[in-house]
C-alpha positions as YAML, in Angstrom:
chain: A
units: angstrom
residues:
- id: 1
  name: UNK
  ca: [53.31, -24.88, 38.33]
- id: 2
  name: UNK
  ca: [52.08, -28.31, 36.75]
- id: 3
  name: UNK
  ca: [50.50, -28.93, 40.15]
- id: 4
  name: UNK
  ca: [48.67, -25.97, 40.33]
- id: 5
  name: UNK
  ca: [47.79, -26.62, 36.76]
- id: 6
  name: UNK
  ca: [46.31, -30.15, 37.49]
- id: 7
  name: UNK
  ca: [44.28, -28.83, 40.70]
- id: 8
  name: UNK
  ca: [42.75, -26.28, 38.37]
- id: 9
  name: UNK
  ca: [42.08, -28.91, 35.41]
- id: 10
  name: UNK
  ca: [40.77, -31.50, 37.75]
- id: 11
  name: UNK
  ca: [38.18, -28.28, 39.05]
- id: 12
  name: UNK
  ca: [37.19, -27.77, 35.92]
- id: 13
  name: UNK
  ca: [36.64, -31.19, 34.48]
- id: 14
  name: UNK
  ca: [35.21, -32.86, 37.35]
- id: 15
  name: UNK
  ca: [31.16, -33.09, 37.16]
- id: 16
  name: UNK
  ca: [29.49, -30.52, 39.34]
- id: 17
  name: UNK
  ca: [25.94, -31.36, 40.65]
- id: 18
  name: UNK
  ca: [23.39, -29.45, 39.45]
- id: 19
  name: UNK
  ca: [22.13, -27.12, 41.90]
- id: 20
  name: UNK
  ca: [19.14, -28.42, 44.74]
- id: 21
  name: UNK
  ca: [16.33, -26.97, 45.64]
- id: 22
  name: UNK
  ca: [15.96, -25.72, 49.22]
- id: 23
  name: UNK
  ca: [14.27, -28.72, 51.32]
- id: 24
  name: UNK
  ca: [11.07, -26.07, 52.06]
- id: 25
  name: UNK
  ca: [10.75, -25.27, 48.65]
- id: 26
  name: UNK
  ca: [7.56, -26.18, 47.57]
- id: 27
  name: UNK
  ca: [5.32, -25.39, 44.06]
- id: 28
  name: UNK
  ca: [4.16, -26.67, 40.50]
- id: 29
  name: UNK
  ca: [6.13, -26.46, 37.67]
- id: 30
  name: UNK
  ca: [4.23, -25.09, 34.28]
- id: 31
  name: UNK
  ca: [5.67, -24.60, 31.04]
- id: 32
  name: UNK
  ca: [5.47, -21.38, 29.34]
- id: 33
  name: UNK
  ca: [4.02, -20.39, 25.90]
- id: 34
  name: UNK
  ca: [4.02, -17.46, 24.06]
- id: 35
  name: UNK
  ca: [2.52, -17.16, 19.91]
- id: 36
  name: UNK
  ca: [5.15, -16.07, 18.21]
- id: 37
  name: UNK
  ca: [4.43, -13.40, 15.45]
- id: 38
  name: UNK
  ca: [5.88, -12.59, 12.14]
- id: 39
  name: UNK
  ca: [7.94, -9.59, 12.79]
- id: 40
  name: UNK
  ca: [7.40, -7.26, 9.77]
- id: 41
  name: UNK
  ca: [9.89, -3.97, 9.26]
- id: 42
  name: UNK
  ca: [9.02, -1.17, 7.76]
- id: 43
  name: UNK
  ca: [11.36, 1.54, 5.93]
- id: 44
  name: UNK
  ca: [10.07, 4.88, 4.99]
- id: 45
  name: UNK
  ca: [11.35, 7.80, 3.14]
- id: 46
  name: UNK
  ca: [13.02, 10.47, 4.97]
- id: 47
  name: UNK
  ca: [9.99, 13.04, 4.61]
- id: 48
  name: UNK
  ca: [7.65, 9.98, 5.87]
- id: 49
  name: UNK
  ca: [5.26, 10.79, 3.41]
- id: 50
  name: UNK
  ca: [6.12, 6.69, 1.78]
- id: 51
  name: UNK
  ca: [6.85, 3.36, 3.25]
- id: 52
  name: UNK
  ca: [7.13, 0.33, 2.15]
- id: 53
  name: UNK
  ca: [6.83, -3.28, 4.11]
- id: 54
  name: UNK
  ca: [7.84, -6.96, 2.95]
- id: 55
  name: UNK
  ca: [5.93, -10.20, 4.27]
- id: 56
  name: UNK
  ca: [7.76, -13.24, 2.33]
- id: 57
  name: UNK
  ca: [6.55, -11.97, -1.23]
- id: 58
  name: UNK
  ca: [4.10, -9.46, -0.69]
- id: 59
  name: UNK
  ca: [5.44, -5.94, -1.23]
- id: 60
  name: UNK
  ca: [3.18, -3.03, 0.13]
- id: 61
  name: UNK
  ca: [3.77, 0.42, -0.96]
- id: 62
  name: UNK
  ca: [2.09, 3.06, 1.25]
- id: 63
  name: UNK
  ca: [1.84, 6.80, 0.31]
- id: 64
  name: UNK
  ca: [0.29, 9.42, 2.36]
- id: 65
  name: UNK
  ca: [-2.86, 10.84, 1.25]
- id: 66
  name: UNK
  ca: [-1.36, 14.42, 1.62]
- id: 67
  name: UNK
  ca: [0.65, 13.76, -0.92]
- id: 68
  name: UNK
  ca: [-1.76, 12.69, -3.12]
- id: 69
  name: UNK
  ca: [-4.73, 14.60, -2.72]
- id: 70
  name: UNK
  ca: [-6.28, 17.81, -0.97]
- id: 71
  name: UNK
  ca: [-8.21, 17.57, 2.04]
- id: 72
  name: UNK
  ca: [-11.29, 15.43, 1.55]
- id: 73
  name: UNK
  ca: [-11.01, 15.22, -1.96]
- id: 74
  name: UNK
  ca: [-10.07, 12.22, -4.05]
- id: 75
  name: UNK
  ca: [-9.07, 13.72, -7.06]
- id: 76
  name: UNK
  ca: [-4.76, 13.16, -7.74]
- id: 77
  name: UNK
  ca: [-2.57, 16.37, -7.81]
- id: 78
  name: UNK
  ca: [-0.14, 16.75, -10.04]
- id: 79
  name: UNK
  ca: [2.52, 15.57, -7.91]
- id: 80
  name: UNK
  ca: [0.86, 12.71, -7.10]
- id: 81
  name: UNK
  ca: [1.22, 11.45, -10.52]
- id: 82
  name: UNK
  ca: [4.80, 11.68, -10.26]
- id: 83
  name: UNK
  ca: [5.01, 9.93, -7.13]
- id: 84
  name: UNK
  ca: [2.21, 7.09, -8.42]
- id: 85
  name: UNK
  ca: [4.67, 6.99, -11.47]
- id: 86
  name: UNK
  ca: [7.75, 5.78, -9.74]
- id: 87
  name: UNK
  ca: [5.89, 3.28, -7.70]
- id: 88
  name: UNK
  ca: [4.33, 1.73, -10.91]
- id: 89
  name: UNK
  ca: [7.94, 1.47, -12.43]
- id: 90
  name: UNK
  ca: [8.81, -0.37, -8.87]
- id: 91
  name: UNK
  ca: [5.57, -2.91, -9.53]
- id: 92
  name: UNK
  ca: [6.53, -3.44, -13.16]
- id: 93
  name: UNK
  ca: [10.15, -4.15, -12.09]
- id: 94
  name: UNK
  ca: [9.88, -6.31, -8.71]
- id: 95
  name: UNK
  ca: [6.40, -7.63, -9.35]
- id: 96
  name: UNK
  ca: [5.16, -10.90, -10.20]
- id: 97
  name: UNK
  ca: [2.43, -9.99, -12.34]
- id: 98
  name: UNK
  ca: [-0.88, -10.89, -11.33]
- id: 99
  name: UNK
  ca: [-3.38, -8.72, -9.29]
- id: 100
  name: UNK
  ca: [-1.90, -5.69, -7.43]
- id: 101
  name: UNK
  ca: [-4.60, -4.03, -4.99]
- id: 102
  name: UNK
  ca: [-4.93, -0.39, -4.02]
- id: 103
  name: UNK
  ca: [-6.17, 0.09, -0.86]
- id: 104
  name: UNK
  ca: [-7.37, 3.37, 0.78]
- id: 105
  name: UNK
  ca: [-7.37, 4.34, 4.76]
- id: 106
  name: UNK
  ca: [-8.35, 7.38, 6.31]
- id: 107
  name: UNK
  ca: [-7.86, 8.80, 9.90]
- id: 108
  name: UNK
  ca: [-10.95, 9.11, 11.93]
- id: 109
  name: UNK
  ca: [-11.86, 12.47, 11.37]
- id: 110
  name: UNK
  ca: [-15.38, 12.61, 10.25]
- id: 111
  name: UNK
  ca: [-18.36, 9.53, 10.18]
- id: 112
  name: UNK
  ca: [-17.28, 5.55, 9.14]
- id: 113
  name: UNK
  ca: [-19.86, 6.20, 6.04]
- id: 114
  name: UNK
  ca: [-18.41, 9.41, 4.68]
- id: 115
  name: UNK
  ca: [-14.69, 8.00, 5.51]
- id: 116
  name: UNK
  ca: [-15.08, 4.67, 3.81]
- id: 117
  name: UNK
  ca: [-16.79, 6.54, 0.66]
- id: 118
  name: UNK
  ca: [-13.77, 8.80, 0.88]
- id: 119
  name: UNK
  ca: [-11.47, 6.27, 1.06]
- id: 120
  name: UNK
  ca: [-12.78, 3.98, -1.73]
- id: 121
  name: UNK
  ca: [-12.98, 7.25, -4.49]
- id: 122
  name: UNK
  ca: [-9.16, 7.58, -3.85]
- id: 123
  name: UNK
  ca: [-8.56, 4.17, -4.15]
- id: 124
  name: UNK
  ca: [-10.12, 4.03, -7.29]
- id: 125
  name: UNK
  ca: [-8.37, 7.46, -8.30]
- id: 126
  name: UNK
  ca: [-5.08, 5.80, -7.84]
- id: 127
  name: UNK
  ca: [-6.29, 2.48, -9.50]
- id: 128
  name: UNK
  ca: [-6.94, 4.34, -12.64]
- id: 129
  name: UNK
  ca: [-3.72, 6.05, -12.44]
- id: 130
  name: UNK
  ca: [-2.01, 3.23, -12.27]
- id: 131
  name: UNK
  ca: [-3.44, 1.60, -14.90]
- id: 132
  name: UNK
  ca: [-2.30, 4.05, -17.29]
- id: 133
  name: UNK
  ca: [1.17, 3.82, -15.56]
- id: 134
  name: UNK
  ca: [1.70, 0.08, -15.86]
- id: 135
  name: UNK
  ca: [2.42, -1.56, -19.08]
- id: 136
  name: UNK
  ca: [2.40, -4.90, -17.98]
- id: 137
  name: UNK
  ca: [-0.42, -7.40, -19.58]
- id: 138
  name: UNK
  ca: [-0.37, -9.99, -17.11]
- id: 139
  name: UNK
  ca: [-1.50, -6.73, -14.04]
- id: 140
  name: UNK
  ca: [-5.31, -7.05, -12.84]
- id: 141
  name: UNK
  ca: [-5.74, -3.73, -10.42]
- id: 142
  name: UNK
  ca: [-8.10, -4.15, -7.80]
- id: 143
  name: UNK
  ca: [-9.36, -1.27, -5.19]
- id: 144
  name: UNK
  ca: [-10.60, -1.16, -1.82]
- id: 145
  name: UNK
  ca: [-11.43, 1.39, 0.54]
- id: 146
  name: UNK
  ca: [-11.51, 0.67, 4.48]
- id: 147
  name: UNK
  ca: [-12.21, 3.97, 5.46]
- id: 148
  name: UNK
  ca: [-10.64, 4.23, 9.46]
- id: 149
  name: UNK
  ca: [-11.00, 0.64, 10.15]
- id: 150
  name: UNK
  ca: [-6.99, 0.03, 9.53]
- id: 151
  name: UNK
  ca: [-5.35, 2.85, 11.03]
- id: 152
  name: UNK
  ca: [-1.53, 1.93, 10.96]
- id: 153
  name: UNK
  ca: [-0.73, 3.67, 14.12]
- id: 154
  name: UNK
  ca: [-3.34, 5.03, 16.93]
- id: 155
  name: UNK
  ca: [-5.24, 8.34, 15.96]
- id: 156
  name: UNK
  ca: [-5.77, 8.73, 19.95]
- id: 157
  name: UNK
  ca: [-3.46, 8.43, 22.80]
- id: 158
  name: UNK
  ca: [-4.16, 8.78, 26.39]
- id: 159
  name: UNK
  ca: [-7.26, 11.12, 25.30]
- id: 160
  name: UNK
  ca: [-5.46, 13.33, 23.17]
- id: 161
  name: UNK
  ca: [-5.41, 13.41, 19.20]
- id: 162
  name: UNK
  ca: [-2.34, 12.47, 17.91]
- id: 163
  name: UNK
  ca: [-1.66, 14.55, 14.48]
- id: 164
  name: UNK
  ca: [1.33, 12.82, 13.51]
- id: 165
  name: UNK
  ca: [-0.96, 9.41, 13.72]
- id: 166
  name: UNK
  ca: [-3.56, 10.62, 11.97]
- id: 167
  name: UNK
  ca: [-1.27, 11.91, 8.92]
- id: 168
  name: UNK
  ca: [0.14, 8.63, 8.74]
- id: 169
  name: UNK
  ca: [-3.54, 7.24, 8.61]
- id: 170
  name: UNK
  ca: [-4.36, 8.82, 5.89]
- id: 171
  name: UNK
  ca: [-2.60, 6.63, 2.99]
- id: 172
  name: UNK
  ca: [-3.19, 5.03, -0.09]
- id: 173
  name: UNK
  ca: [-1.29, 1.53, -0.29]
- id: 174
  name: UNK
  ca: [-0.34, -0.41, -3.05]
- id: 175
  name: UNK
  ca: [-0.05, -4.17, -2.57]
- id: 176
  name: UNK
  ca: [1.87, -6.50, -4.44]
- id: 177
  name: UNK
  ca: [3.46, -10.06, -4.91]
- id: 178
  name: UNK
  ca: [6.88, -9.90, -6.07]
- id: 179
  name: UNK
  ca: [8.85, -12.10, -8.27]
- id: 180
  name: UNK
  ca: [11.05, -15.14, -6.62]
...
């Protein structure tokens, strides 16, 4: 047994040559490089009407725009007030203070002009919501619109529409840093 032991010890601890190259093999060696990319997750509610994504500190809130307004209007419903009103509770509680932006996105139904007017009117709509939401001094709301020029997933794939894509496109997002 202690023989058998050795023979198998001496295998194992013995150098082994690493492995040559066939005499006819033949070729340059490059290196490969890739970019690596922040990788950035996203949770969302169960109905998928809200998500929310975390880059170091920056917190961004997104809400679809069917839950806040009716088709191509810019004006809040009332349950969008309620919604509006838990995220400002989530900004006044995890945020840093400072400026918190609202941005708005549509899908790509209709022109780039009337979509980044569209887009820029519910912005502001949610920007003055908030503002009477959020008690905190040290907040400076800012608003953008960017019409269909962010879409978060494609509105087209192979040729077809995709509805689901477009719903998602149509959002309202609230960005902001949040406390160390």
């Amino acid at each position: 047994m202690f023989r058998s032991l050795s023979v198998v010890l001496a295998l194992l601890l013995s150098p082994t040559p690493p492995p040559s190259a066939p005499p006819d093999a033949t070729g340059a060696v490059e290196d490969l490089v890739f970019p690596i990319e922040d990788i950035v997750g996203e949770v969302e509610s169960m109905d998928g009407t809200e998500s929310e994504t975390k880059q170091g500190r920056q917190v961004r809130v997104a809400v679809t725009s069917d839950v806040l307004f009716a088709l191509d209007k810019w004006q809040l419903t009332a349950k969008a007030r309620q919604r509006l009103a838990k995220v400002a509770e989530r900004v006044e509680a995890e945020g840093a203070g400072g400026v918190v932006t609202i941005e708005g996105h549509t899908d790509d139904q209709g022109t780039d002009a009337y979509n980044r007017t569209l887009s820029e009117r519910r912005a502001q709509s949610v920007r003055q919501a908030m503002g009477g939401l959020l008690t905190d001094a040290g907040v400076r709301l800012e608003s953008r619109g960017f019409g269909e020029s962010r879409p978060k997933l494609p509105n087209v794939v192979e040729g077809k529409p995709v509805e689901k894509n477009r719903a998602k496109n149509r959002r309202v997002e609230i960005v902001f840093t949040a406390k160390q």
